[in-house]
Backbone atoms as SQL, in Angstrom:
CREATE TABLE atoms (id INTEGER PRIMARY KEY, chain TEXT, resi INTEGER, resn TEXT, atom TEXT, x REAL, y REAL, z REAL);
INSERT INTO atoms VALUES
  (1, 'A', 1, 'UNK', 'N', 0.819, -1.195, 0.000),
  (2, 'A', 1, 'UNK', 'CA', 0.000, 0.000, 0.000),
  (3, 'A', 1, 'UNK', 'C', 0.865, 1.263, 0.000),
  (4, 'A', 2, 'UNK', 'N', 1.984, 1.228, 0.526),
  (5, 'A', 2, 'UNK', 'CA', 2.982, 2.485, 0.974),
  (6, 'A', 2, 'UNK', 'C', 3.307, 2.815, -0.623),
  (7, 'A', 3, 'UNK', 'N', 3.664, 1.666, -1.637),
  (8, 'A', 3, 'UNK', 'CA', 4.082, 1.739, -3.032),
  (9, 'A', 3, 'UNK', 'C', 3.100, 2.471, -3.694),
  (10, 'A', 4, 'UNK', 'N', 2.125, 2.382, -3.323),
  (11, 'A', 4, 'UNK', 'CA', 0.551, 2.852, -4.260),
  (12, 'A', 4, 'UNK', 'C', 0.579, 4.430, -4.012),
  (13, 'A', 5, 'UNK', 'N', 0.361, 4.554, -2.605),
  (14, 'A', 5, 'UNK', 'CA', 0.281, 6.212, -2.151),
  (15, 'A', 5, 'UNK', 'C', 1.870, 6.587, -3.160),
  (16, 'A', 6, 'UNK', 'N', 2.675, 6.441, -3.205),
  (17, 'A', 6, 'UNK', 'CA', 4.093, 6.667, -3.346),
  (18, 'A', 6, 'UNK', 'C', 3.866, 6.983, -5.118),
  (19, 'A', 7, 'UNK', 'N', 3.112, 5.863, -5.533),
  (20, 'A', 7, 'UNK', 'CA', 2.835, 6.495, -6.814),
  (21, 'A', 7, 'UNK', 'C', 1.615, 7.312, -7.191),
  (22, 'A', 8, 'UNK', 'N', 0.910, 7.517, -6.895),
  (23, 'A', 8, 'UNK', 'CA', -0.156, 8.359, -6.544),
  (24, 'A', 8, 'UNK', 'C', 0.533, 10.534, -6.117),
  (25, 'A', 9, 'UNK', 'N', 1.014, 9.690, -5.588),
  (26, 'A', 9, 'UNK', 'CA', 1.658, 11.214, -4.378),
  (27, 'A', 9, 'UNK', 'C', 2.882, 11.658, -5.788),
  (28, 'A', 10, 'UNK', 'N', 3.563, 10.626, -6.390),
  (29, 'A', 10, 'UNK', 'CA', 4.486, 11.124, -7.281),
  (30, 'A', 10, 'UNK', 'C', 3.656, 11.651, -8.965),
  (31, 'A', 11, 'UNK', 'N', 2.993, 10.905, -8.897),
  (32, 'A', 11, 'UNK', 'CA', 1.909, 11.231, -10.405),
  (33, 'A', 11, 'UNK', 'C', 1.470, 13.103, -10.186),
  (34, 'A', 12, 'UNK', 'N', 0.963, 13.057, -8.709),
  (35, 'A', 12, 'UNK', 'CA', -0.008, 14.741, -8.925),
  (36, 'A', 12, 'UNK', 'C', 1.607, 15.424, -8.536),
  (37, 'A', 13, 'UNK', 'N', 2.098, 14.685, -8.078),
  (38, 'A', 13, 'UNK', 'CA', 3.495, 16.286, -7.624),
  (39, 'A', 13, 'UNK', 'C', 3.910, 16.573, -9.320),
  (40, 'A', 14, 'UNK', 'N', 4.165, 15.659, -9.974),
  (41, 'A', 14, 'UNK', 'CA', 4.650, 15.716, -11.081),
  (42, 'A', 14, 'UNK', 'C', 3.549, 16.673, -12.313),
  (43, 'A', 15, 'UNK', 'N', 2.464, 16.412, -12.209),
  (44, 'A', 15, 'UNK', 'CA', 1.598, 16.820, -12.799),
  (45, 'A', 15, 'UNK', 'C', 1.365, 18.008, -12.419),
  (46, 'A', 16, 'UNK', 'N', 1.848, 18.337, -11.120),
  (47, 'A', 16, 'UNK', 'CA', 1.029, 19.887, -10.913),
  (48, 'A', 16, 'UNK', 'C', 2.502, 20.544, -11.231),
  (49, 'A', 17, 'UNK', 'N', 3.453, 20.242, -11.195),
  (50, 'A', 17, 'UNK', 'CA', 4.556, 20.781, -11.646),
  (51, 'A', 17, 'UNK', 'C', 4.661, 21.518, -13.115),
  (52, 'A', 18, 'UNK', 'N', 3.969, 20.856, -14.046),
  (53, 'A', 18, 'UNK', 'CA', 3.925, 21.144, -14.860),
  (54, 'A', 18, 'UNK', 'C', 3.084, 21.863, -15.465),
  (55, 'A', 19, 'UNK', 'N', 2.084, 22.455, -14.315),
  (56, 'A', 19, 'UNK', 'CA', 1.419, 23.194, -14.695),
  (57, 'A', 19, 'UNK', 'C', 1.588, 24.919, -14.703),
  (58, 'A', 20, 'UNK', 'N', 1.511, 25.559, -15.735),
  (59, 'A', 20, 'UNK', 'CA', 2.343, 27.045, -15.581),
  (60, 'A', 20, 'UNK', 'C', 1.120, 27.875, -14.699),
  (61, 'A', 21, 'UNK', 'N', 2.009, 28.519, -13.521),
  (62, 'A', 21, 'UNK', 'CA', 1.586, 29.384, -12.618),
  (63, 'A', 21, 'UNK', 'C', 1.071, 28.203, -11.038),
  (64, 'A', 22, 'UNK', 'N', 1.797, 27.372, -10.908),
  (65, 'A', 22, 'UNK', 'CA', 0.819, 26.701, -9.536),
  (66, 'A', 22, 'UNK', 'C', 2.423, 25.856, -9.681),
  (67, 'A', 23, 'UNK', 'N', 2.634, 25.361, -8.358),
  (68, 'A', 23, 'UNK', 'CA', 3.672, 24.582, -7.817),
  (69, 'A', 23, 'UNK', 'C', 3.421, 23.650, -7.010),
  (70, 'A', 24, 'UNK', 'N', 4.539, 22.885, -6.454),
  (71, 'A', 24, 'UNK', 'CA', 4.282, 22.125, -5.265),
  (72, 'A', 24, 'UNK', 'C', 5.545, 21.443, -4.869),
  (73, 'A', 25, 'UNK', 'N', 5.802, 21.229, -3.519),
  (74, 'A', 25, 'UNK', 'CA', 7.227, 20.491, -2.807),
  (75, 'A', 25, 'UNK', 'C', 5.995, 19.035, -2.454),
  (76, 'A', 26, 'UNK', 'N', 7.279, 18.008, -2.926),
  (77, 'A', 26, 'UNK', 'CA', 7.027, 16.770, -2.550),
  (78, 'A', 26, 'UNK', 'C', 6.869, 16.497, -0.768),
  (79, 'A', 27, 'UNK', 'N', 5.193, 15.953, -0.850),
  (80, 'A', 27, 'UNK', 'CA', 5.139, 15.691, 0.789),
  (81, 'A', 27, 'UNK', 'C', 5.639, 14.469, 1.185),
  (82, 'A', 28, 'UNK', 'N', 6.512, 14.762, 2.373),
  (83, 'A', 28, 'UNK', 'CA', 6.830, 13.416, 3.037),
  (84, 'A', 28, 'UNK', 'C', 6.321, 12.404, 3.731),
  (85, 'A', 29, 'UNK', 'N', 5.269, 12.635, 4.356),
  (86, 'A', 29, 'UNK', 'CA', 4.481, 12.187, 5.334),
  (87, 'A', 29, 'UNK', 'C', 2.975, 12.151, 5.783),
  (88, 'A', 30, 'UNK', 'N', 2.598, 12.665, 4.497),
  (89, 'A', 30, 'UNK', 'CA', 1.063, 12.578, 4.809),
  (90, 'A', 30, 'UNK', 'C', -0.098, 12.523, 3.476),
  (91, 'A', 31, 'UNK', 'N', -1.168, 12.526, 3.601),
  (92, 'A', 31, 'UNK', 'CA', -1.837, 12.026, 2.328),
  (93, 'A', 31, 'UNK', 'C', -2.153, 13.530, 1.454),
  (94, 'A', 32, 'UNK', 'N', -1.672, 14.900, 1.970),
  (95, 'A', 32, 'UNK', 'CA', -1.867, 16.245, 1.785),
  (96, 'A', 32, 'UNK', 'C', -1.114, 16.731, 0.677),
  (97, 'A', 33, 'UNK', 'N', -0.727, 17.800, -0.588),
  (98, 'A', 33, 'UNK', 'CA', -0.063, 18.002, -1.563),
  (99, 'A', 33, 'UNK', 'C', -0.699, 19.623, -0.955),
  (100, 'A', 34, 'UNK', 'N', 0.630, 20.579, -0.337),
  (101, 'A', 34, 'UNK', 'CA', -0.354, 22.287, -0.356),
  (102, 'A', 34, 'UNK', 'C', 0.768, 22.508, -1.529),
  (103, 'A', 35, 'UNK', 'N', -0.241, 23.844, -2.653),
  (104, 'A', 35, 'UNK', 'CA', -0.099, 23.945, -3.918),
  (105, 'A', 35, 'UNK', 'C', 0.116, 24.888, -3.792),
  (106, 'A', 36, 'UNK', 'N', 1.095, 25.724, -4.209),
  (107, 'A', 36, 'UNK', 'CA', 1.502, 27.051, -4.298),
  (108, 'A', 36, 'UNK', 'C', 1.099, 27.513, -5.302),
  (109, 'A', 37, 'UNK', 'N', -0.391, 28.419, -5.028),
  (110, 'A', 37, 'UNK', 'CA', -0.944, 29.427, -6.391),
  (111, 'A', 37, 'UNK', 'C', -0.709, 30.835, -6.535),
  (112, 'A', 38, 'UNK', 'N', 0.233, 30.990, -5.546),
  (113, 'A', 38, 'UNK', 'CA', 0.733, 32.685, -5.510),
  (114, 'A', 38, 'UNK', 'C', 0.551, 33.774, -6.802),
  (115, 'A', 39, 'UNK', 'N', 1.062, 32.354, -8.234),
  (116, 'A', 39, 'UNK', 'CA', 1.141, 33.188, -9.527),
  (117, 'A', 39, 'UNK', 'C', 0.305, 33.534, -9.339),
  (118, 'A', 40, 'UNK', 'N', -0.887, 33.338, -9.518),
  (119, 'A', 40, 'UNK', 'CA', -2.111, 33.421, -9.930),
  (120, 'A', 40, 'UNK', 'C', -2.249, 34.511, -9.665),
  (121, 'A', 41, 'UNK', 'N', -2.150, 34.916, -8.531),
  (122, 'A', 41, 'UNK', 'CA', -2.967, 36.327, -8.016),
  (123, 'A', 41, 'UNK', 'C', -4.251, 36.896, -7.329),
  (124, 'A', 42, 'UNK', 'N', -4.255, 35.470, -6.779),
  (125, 'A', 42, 'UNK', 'CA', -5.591, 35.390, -6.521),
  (126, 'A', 42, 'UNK', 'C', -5.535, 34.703, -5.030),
  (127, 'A', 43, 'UNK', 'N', -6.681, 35.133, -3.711),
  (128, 'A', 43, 'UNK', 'CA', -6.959, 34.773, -3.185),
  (129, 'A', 43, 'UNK', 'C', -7.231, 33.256, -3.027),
  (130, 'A', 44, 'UNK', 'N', -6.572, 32.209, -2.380),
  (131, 'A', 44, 'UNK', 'CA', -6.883, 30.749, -2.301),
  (132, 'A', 44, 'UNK', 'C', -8.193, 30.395, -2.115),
  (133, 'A', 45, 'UNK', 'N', -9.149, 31.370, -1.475),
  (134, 'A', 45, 'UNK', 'CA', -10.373, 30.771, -1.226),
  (135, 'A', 45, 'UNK', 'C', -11.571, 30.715, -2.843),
  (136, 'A', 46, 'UNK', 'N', -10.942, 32.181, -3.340),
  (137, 'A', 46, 'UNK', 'CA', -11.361, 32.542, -4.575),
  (138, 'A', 46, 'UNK', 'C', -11.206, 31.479, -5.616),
  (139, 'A', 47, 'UNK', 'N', -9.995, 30.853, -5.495),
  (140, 'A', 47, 'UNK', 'CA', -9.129, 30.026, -6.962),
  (141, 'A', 47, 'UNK', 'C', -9.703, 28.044, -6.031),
  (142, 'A', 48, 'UNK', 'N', -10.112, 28.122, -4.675),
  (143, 'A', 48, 'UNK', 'CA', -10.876, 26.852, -4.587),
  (144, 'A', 48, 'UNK', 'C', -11.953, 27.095, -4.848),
  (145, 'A', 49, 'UNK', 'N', -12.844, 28.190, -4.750),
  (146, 'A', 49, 'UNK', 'CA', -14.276, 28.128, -5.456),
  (147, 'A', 49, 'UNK', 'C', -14.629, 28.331, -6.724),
  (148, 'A', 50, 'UNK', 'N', -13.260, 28.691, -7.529),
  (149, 'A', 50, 'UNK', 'CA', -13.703, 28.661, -8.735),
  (150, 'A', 50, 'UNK', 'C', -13.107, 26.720, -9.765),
  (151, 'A', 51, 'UNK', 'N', -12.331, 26.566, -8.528),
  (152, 'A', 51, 'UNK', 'CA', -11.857, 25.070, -9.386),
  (153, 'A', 51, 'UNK', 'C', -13.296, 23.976, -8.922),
  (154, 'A', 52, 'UNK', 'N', -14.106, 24.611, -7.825),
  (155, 'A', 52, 'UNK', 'CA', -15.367, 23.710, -7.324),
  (156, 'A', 52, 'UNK', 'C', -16.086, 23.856, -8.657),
  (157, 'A', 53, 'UNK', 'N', -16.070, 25.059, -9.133),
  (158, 'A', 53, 'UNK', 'CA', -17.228, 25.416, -10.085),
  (159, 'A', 53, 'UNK', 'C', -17.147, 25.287, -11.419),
  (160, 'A', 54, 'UNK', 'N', -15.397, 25.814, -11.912),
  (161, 'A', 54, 'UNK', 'CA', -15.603, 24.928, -13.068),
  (162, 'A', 54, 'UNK', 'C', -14.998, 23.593, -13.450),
  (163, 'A', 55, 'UNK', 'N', -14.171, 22.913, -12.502),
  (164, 'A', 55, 'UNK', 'CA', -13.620, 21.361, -12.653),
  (165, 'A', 55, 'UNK', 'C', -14.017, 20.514, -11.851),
  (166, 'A', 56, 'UNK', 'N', -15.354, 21.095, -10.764),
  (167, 'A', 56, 'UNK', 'CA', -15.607, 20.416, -9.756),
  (168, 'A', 56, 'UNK', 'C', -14.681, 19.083, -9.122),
  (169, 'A', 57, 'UNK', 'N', -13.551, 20.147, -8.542),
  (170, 'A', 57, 'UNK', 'CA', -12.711, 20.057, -7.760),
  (171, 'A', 57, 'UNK', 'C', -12.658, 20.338, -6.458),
  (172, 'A', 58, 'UNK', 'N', -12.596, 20.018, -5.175),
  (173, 'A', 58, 'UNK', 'CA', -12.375, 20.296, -4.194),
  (174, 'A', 58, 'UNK', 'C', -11.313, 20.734, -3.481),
  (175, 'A', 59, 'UNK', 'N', -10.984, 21.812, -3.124),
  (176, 'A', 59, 'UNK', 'CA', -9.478, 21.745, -2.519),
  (177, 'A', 59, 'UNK', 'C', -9.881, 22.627, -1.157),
  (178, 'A', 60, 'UNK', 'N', -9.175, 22.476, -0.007),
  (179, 'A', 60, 'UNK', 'CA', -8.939, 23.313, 1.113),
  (180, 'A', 60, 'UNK', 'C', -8.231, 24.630, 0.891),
  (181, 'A', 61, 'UNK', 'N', -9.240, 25.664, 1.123),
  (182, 'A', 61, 'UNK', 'CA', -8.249, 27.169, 0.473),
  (183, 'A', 61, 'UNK', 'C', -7.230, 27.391, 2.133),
  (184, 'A', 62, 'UNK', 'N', -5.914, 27.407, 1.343),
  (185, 'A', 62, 'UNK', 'CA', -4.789, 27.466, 2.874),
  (186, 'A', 62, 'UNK', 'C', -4.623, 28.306, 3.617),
  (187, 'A', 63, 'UNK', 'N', -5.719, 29.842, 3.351),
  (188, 'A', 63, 'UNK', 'CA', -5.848, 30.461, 4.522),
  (189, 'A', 63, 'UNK', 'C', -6.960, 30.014, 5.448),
  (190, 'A', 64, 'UNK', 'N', -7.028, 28.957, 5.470),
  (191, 'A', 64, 'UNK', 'CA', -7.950, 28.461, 7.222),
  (192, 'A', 64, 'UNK', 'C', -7.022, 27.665, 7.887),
  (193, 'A', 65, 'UNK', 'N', -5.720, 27.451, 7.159),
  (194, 'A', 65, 'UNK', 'CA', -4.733, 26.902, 8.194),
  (195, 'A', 65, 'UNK', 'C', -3.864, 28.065, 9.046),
  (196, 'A', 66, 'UNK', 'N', -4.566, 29.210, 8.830),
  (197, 'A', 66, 'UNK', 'CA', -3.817, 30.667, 9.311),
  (198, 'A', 66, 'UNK', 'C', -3.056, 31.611, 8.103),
  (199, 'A', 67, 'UNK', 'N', -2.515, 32.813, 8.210),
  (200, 'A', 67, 'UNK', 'CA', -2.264, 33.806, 7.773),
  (201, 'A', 67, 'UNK', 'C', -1.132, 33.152, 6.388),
  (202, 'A', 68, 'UNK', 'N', -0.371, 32.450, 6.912),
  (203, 'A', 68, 'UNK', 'CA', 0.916, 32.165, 6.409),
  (204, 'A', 68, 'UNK', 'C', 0.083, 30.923, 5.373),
  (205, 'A', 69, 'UNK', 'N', -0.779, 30.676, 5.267),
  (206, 'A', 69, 'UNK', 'CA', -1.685, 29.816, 3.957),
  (207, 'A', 69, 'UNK', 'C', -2.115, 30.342, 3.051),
  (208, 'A', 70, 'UNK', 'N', -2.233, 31.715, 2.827),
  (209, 'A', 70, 'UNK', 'CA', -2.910, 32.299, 1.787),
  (210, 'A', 70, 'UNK', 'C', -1.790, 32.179, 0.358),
  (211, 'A', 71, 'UNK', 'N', -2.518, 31.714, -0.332),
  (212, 'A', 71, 'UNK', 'CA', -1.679, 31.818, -1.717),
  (213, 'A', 71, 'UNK', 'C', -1.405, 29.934, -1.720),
  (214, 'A', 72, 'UNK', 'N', -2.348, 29.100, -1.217),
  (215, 'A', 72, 'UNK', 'CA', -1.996, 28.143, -1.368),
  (216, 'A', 72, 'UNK', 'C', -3.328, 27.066, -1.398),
  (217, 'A', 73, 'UNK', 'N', -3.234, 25.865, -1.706),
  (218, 'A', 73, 'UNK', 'CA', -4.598, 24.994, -1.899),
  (219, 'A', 73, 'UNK', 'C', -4.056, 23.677, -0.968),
  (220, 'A', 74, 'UNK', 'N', -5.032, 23.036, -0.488),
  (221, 'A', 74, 'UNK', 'CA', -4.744, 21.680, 0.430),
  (222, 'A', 74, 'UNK', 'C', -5.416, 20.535, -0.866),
  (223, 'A', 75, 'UNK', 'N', -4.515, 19.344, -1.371),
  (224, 'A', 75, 'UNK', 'CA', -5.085, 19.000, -1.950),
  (225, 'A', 75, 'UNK', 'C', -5.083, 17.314, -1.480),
  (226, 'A', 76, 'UNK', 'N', -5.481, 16.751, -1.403),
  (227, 'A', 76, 'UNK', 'CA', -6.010, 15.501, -0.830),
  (228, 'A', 76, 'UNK', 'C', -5.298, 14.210, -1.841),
  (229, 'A', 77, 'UNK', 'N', -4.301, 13.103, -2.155),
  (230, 'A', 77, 'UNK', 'CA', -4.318, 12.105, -2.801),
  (231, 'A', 77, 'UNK', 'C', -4.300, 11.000, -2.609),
  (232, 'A', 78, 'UNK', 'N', -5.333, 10.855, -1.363),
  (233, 'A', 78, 'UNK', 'CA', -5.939, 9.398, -1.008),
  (234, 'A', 78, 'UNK', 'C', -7.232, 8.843, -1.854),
  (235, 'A', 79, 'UNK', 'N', -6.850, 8.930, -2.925),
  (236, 'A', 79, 'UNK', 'CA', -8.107, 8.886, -3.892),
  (237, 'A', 79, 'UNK', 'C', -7.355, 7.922, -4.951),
  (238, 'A', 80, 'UNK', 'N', -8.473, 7.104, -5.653),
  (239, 'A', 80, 'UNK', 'CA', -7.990, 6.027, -6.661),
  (240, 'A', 80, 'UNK', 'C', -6.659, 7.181, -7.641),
  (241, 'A', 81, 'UNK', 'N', -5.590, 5.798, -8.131),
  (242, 'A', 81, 'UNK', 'CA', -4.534, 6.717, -9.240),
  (243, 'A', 81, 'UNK', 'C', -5.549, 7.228, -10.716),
  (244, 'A', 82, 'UNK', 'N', -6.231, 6.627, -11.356),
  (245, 'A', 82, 'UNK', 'CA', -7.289, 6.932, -12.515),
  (246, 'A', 82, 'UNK', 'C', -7.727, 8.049, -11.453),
  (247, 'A', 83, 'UNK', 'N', -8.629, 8.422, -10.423),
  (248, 'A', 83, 'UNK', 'CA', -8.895, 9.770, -9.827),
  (249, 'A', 83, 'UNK', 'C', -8.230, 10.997, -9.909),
  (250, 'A', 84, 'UNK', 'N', -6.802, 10.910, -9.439),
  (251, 'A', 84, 'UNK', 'CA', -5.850, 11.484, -9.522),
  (252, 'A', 84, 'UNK', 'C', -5.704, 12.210, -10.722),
  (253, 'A', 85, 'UNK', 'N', -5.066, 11.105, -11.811),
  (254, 'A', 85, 'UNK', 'CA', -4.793, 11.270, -13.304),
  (255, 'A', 85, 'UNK', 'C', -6.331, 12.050, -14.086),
  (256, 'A', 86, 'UNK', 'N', -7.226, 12.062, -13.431),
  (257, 'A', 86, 'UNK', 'CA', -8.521, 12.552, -13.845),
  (258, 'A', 86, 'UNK', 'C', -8.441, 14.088, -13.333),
  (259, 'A', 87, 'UNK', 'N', -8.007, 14.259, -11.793),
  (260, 'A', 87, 'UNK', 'CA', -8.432, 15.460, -11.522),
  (261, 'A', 87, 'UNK', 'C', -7.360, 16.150, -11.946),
  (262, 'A', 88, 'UNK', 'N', -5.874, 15.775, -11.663),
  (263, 'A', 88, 'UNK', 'CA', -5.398, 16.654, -12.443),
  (264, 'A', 88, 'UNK', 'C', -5.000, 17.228, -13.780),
  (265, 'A', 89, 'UNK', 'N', -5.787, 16.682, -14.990),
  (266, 'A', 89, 'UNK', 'CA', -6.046, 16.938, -16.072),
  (267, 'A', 89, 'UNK', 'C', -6.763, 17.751, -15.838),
  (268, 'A', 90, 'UNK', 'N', -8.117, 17.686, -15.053),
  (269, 'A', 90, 'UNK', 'CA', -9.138, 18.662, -14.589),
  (270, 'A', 90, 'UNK', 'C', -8.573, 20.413, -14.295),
  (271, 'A', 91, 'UNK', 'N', -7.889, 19.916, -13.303),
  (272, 'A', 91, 'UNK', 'CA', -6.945, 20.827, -12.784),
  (273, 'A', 91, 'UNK', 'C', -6.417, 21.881, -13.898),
  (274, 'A', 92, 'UNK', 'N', -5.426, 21.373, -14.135),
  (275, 'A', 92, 'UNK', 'CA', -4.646, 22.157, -15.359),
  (276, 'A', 92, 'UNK', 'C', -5.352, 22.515, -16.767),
  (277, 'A', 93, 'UNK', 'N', -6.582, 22.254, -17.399),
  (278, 'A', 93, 'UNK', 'CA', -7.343, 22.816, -18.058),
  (279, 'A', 93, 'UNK', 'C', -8.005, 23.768, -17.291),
  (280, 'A', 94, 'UNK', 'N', -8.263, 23.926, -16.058),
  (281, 'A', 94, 'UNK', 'CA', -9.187, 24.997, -15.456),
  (282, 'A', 94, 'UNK', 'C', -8.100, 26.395, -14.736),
  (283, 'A', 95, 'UNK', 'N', -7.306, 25.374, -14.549),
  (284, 'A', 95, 'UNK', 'CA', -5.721, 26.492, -14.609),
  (285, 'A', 95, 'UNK', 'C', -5.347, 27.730, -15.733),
  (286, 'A', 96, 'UNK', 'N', -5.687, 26.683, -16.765),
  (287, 'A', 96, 'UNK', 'CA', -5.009, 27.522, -18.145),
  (288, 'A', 96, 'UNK', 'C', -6.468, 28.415, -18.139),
  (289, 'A', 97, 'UNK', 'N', -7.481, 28.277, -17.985),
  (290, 'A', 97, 'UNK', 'CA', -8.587, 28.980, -18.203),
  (291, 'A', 97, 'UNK', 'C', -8.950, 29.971, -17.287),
  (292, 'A', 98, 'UNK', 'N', -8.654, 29.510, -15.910),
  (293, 'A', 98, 'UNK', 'CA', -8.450, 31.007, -14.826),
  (294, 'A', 98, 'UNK', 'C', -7.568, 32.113, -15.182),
  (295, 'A', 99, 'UNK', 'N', -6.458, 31.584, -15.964),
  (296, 'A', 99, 'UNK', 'CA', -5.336, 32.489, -16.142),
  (297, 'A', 99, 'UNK', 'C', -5.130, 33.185, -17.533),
  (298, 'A', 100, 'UNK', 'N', -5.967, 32.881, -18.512),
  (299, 'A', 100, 'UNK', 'CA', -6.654, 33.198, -19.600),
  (300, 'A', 100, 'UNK', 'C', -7.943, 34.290, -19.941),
  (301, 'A', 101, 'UNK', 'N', -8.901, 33.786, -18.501),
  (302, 'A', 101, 'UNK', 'CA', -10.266, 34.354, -18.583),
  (303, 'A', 101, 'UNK', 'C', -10.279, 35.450, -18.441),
  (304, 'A', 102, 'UNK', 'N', -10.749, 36.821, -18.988),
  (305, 'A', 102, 'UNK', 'CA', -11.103, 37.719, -18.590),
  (306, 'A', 102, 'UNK', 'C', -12.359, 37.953, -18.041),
  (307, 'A', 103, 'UNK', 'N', -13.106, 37.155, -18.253),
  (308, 'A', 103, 'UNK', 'CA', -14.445, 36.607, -17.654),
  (309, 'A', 103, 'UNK', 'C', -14.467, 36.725, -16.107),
  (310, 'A', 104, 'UNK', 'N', -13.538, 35.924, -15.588),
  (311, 'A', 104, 'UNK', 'CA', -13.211, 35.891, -14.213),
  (312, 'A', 104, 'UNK', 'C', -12.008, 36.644, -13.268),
  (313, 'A', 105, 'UNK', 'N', -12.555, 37.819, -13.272),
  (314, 'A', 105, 'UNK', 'CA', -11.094, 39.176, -13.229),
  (315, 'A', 105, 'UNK', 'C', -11.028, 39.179, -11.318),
  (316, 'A', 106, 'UNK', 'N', -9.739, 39.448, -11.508),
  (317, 'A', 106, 'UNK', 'CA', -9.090, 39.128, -10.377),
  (318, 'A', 106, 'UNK', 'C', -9.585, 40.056, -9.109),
  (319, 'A', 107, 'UNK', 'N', -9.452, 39.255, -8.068),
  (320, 'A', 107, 'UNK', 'CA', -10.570, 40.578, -6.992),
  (321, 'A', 107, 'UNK', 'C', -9.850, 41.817, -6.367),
  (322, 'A', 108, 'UNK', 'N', -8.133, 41.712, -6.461),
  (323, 'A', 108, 'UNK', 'CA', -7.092, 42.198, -6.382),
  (324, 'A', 108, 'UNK', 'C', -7.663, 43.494, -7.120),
  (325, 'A', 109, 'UNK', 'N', -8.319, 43.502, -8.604),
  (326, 'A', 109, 'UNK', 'CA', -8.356, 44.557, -8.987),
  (327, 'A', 109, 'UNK', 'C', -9.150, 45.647, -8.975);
């Protein structure tokens, strides 16, 4: 089971890596991935309610873990690897489209 999480946990680090404007450090110890969306520009709570709405995605926005969370997402990969490989395709099409949209203008402004 440790092998499974291990590939699971290495599939989304890798995948969100490659996504332009969002990051992430490999977690050591727990089933959690926090995502650095700083590029973005956008409030974490803002950029989890808009990945609910258009990739119906779930993520924890990282300012409710306190001050020093903002600019970041809690993302969960105790979920099947096909889940994974699903959401973060999800992910990174709704990425390129937050950061594209003028539709959805930043609250910053």
């Amino acid at each position: 089971m440790v092998r499974e999480y291990q590939r699971r946990r290495d599939y989304a680090v890798g995948a969100i890596n490659r996504i332009k404007g969002i990051s992430c450090l490999c977690p050591k110890g727990a089933f959690y991935i926090f995502i650095n969306i700083k590029k973005l520009g956008r409030p974490s709570a803002e950029v989890a309610e808009y990945l609910l709405n258009e990739a119906k995605l779930a993520f924890v926005p990282g300012d409710v873990f306190g001050p020093e969370g903002e600019g970041y997402l809690r993302m969960s990969f105790a979920n099947s690897y096909e889940n994974i490989v699903e959401g973060c395709g999800r992910l990174k099409r709704a990425v390129e489209k937050l950061s594209s949209d003028s539709i959805y203008p930043s609250s910053k402004q």
